[in-house]
N, C-alpha and C positions, 0 to 999 in steps of 0.2 A: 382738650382744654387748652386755652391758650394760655402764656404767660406773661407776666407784664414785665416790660424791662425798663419804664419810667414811668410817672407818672408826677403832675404838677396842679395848682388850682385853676389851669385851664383845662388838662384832659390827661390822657394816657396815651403811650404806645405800646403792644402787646405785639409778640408773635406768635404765631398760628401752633395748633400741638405736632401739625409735621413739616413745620421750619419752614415753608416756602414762602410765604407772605408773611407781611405786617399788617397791624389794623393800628390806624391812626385814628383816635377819637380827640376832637377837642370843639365846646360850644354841641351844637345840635347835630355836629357834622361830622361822620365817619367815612375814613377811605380806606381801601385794599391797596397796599402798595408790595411792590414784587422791588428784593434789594436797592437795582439799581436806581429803583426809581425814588427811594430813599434817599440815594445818596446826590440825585439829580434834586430834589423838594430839598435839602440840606442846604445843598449848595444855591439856591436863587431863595431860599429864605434867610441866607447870610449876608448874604449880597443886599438884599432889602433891610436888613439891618446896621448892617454897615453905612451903606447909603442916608438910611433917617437917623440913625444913633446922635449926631448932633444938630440933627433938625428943630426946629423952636415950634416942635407941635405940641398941642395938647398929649397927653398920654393913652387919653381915655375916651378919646377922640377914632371912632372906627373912619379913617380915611387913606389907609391903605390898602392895595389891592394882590392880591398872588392870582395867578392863572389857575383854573381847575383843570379839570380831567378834557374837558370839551372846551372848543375856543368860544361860544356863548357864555363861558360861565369865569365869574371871579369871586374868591373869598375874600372879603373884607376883614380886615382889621386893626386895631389901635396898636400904637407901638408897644403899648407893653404886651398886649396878645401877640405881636407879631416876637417878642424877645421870649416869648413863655413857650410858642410853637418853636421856636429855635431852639431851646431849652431840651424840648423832647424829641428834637431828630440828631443833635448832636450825642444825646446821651444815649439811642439807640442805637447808634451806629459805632459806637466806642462799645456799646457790649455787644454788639455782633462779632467785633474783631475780637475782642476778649476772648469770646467764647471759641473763634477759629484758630485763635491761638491754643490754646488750652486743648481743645481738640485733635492738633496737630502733634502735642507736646505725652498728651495720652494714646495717642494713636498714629504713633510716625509714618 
């Protein structure tokens, strides 16, 4: 069973019950992401925030785009979806470390 280690009104991150992957759900769209790939979607989801954070768009306006898994494909989203999905790879990645922490500190 997996666990959830965020969740917000756009979706969840969970990790798998034998820690190797993440499942990213958020809208109709779930992905398999392995750490680093976490930490790679974190970081160009920051960057696209950063980028529109004082852009004069709508909110609620789906006209941004992140790359998917295949170069045909991009997921769309409004800036507040794109500040909700940043929401939930920051805070998954803050308890990953948490937890390696802690692991390290029970388990030298």
């Amino acid at each position: 069973m997996s666990r959830c280690l965020h969740h917000n009104t756009l979706g969840c991150i969970a990790q798998c019950a034998g820690r190797c992957c993440l499942h990213l759900c958020f809208g109709h769209v779930g992905l398999r992401l392995l750490p680093h790939e976490l930490r790679k979607w974190r970081g160009t989801v920051a960057e696209r925030c950063g980028h529109h954070a004082l852009a004069t768009l709508d909110a609620t306006e789906r006209c941004l785009s992140l790359p998917g898994p295949v170069a045909s494909q991009v997921f769309l989203f409004s800036l507040e979806e794109l500040f909700l999905l940043h929401d939930l790879l920051v805070s998954a990645v803050l308890l990953l470390e948490v937890d390696t922490i802690l692991e390290r500190a029970v388990n030298p």
